[in-house]
C-alpha positions in Angstrom: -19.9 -16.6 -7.6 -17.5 -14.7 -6.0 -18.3 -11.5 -7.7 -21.3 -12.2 -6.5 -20.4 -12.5 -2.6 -18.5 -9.2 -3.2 -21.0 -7.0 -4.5 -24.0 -8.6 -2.7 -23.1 -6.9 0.9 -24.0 -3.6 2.1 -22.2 -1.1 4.0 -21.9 2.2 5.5 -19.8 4.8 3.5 -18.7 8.4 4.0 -20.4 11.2 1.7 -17.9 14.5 1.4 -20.5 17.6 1.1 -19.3 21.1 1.1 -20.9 21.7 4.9 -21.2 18.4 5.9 -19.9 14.5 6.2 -22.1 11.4 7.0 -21.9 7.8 6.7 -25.2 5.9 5.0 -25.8 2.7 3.6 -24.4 1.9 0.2 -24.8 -1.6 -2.2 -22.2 -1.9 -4.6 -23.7 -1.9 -8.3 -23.7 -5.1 -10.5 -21.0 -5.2 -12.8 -21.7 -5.3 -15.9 -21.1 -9.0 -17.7 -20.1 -7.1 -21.0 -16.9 -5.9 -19.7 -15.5 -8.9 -17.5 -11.6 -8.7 -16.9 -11.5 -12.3 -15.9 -12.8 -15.1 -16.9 -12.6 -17.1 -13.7 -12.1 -15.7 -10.0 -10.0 -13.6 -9.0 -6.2 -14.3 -8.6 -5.9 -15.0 -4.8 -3.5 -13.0 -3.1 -1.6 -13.6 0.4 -0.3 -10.0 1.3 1.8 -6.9 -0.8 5.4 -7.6 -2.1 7.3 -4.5 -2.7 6.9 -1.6 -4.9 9.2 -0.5 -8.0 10.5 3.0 -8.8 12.7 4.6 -11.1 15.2 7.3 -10.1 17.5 9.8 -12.7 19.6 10.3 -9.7 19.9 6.6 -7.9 22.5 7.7 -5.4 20.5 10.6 -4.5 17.5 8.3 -3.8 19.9 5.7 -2.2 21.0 8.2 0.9 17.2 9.4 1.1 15.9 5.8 1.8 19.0 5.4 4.2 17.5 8.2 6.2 14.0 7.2 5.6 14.7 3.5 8.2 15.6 1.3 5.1 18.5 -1.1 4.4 20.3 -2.1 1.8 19.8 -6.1 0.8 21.3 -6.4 -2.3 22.7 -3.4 -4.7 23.9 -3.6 -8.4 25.7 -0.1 -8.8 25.0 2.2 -10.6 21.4 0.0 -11.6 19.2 -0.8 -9.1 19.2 -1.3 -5.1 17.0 -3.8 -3.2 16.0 -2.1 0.3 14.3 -4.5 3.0 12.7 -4.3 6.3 13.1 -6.1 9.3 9.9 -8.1 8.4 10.2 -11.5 6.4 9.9 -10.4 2.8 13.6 -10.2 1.0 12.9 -6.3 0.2 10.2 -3.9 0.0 11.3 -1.5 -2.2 13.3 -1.4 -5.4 15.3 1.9 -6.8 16.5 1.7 -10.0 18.3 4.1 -12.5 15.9 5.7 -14.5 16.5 8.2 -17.3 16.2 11.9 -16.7 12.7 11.6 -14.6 11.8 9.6 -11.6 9.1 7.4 -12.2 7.0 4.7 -10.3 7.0 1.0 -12.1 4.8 -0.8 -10.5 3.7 -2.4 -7.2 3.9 -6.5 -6.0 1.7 -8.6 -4.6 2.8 -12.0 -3.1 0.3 -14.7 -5.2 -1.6 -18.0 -3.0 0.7 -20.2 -5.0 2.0 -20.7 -8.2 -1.5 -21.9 -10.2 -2.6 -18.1 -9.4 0.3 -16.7 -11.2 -0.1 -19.2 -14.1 -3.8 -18.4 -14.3 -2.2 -14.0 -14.0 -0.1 -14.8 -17.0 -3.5 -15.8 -19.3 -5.3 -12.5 -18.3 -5.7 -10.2 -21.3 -5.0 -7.5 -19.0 -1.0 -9.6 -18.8 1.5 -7.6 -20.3 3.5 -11.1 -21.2 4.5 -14.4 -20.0 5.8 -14.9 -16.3 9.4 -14.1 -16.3 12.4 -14.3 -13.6 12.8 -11.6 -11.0 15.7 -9.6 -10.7 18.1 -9.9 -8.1 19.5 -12.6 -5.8 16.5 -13.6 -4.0 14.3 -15.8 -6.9 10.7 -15.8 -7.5 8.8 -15.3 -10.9 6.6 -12.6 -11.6 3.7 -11.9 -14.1 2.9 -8.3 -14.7 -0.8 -6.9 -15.5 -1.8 -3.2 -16.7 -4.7 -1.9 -15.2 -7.1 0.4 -16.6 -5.2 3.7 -16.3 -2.1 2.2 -17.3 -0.9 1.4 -14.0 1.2 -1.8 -13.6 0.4 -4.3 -10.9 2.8 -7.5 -10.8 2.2 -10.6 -9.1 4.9 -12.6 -7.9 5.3 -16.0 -6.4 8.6 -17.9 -4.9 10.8 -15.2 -3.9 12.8 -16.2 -0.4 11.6 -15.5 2.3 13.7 -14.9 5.6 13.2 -14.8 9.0 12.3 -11.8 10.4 15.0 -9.7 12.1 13.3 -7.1 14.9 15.6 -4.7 16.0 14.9 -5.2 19.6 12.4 -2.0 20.1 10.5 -1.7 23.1 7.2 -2.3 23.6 6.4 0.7 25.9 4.5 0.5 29.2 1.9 3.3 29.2 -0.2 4.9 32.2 -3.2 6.2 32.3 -5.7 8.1 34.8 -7.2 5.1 36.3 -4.4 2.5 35.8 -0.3 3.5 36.3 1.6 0.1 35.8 4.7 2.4 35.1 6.5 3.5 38.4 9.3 4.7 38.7 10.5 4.2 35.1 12.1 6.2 32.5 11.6 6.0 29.0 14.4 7.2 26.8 14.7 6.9 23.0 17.5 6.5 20.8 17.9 9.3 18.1 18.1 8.2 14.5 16.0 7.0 11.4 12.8 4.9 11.9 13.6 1.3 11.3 11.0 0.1 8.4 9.0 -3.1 9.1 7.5 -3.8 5.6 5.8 -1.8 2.7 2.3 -1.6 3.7 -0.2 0.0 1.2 0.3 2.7 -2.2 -2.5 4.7 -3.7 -2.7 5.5 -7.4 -5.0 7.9 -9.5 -7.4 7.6 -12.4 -8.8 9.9 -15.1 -12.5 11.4 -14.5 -15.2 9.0 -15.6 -13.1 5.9 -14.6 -14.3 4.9 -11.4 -16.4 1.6 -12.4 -14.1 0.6 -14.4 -10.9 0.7 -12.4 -13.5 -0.8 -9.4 -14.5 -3.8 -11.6 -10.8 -4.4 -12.8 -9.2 -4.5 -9.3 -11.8 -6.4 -7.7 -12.3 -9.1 -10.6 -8.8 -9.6 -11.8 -7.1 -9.5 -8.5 -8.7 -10.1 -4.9 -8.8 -6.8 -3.4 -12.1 -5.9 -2.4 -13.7 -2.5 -0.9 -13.1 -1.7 2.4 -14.3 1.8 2.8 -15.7 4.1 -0.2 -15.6 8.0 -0.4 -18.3 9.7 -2.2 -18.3 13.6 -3.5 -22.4 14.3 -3.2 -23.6 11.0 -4.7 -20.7 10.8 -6.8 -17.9 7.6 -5.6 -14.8 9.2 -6.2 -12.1 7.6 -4.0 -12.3 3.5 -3.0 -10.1 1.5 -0.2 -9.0 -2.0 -0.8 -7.8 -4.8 1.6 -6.9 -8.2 0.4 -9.6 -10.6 0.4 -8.5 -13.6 2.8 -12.4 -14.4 3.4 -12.6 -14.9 7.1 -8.8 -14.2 7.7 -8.0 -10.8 8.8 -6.0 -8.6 6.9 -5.0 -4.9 6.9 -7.6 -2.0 6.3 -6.2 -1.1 3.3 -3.4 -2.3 1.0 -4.5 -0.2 -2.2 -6.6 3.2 -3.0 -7.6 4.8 -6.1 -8.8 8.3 -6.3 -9.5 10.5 -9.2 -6.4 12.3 -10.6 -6.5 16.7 -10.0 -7.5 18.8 -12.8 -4.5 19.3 -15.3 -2.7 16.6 -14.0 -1.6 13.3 -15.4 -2.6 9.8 -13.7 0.2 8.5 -11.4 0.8 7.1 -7.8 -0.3 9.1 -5.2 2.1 7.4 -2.4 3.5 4.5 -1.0 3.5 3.8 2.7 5.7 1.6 5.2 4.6 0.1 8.3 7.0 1.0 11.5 7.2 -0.2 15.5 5.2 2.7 17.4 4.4 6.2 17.7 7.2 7.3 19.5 9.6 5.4 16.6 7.4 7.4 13.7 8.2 10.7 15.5 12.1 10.2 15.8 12.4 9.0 12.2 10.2 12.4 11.7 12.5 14.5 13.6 15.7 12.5 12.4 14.3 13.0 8.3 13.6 16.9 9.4 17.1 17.6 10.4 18.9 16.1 7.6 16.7 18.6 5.7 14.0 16.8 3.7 11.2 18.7 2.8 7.9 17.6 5.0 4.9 16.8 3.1 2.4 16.1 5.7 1.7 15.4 9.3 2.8 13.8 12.1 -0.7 13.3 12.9 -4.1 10.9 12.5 -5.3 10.1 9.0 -8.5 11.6 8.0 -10.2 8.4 7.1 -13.2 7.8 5.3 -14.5 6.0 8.4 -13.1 6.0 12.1 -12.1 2.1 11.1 -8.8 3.9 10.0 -8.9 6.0 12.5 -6.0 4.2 14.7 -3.3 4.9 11.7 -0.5 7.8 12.1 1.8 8.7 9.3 3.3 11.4 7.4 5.0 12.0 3.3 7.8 13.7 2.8 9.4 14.6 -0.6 11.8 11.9 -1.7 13.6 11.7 -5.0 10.5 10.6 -7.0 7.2 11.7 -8.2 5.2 10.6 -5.4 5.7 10.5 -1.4 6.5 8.2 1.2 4.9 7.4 4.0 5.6 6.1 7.5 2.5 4.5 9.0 1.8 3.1 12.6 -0.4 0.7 12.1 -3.9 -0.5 10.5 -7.4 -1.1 11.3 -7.7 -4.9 10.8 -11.0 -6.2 9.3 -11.7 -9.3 7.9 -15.0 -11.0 5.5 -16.1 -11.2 1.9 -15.5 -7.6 1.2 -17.6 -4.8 2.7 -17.9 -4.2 6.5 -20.6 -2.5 8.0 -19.2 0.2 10.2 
């Protein structure tokens, strides 16, 4: 069984200790057969969509993600804008007009075909039948509800178009024992990062919900554990890539983590892949000057392993009740589920 393959392979994992950190072998438990999500396998996924959130002040949130390197595909005043990439997927990120509080709706994923999102829509966890996406650009969606309430929507048929690249360079870089660059500036033009695609978001769960949001997100829909962060023996936080077997796919495209003290379960941040480092710090710089309030970085990820170790980003405050991230790139693995690092 696939569950099976999933659970059956071990791996090295990071324990966080008041004085210390180290990595040391770790077997995912059985899941208990008693509290199955699905019924079959899991629905197969090819890569993330776009995620959803609601805004009291939309044209507040539509100059932000101006600034932030997005662009407008296809806007409805007034009710909801569609902003894309210069990657292949229509958009990545929908605003629309909430009520009096921001608020995040949900995040996409792009379904194998259209059996997986007819097999989504007879999940109990299915919050209704499939039903048509908005805007111009088709496709059908089913939406789930995880554990904690979160929505998760899988989608299937939406246009695709041809990626557009904004003609950034690919730098040529020297080092101490190798200087291919001679007698060559490089110079950098001043403005907002231009977004590839929407790469990963993170949400939060109540205390005492670990297994259960680990069982739903690896049996209903075919993410499956790429790095795990204990507190002592306790698993509190859990990385996800999509499962493509021995395709390989990004680090991450989902985390879960155990929602602060006092504080209600939500989304803890969504993140967008851009060019390079050097494109990540202007859109820093250019989002600084226009006067947004920093968050965190520029600088490395603390990861729960060094297989992250290669990703840069920083959050910002945007008009929301999350942050947003700008990310270099990932870590790319690829297997079952578990890699031993």
């Amino acid at each position: 069984m696939e569950q099976d393959r999933i659970r059956g392979v071990q791996c090295l994992y990071m324990f966080e200790r008041p004085a210390e950190k180290l990595l040391r072998p770790y077997t995912l438990p059985a899941q208990d057969p008693g509290k199955m999500y699905a019924p079959g396998p899991p629905i197969r996924l090819r890569k993330t969509g776009f995620v959803t959130y609601e805004h009291a002040d939309l044209a507040r949130a539509r100059e932000f993600f101006l600034d932030f390197g997005l662009r407008i595909a296809h806007e409805e005043p007034g009710q909801s804008i569609f902003f894309a990439g210069y990657g292949a997927e229509p958009y990545v990120y929908v605003a629309k007009q909430g009520c009096d509080h921001n608020s995040f709706a949900g995040a996409s994923y792009v379904a194998e075909d259209f059996t997986e999102l007819e097999r989504a829509a007879a999940l109990p966890c299915a919050t209704g039948p499939i039903y048509d996406l908005d805007g111009p650009f088709g496709g059908q969606s089913v939406t789930l509800r995880d554990p904690a309430g979160h929505l998760v929507h899988i989608i299937h048929g939406w246009t695709e178009k041809t990626s557009e690249p904004p003609r950034l360079e690919k730098l040529v870089v020297n080092f101490e024992d190798e200087k291919p660059r001679k007698g060559k500036f490089q110079r950098f033009k001043p403005g907002p990062a231009p977004v590839f695609r929407w790469g990963h978001y993170g949400v939060t769960y109540p205390e005492g919900m670990y297994q259960e949001m680990l069982d739903w997100y690896t049996s209903v829909i075919s993410l499956a554990p790429s790095d795990i962060v204990f507190r002592g023996e306790k698993p509190i936080t859990c990385f996800f890539h999509i499962d493509r077997g021995e395709e390989y796919s990004d680090h991450h495209a989902f985390f879960f983590k155990m929602v602060k003290s006092g504080q209600a379960p939500g989304v803890a941040h969504a993140a967008f892949e851009v060019h390079d480092f050097d494109i990540q710090q202007l859109g820093h710089q250019h989002l600084t000057e226009r006067g947004y309030e920093l968050c965190w970085g520029v600088g490395r990820v603390s990861p729960p392993v060094t297989a992250c170790s290669s990703e840069t980003d920083f959050s910002l405050a945007c008009p929301g009740e999350s942050s947003l991230r700008l990310l270099v790139r990932y870590q790319r693995i690829h297997g079952g589920a578990l890699r031993r690092w």
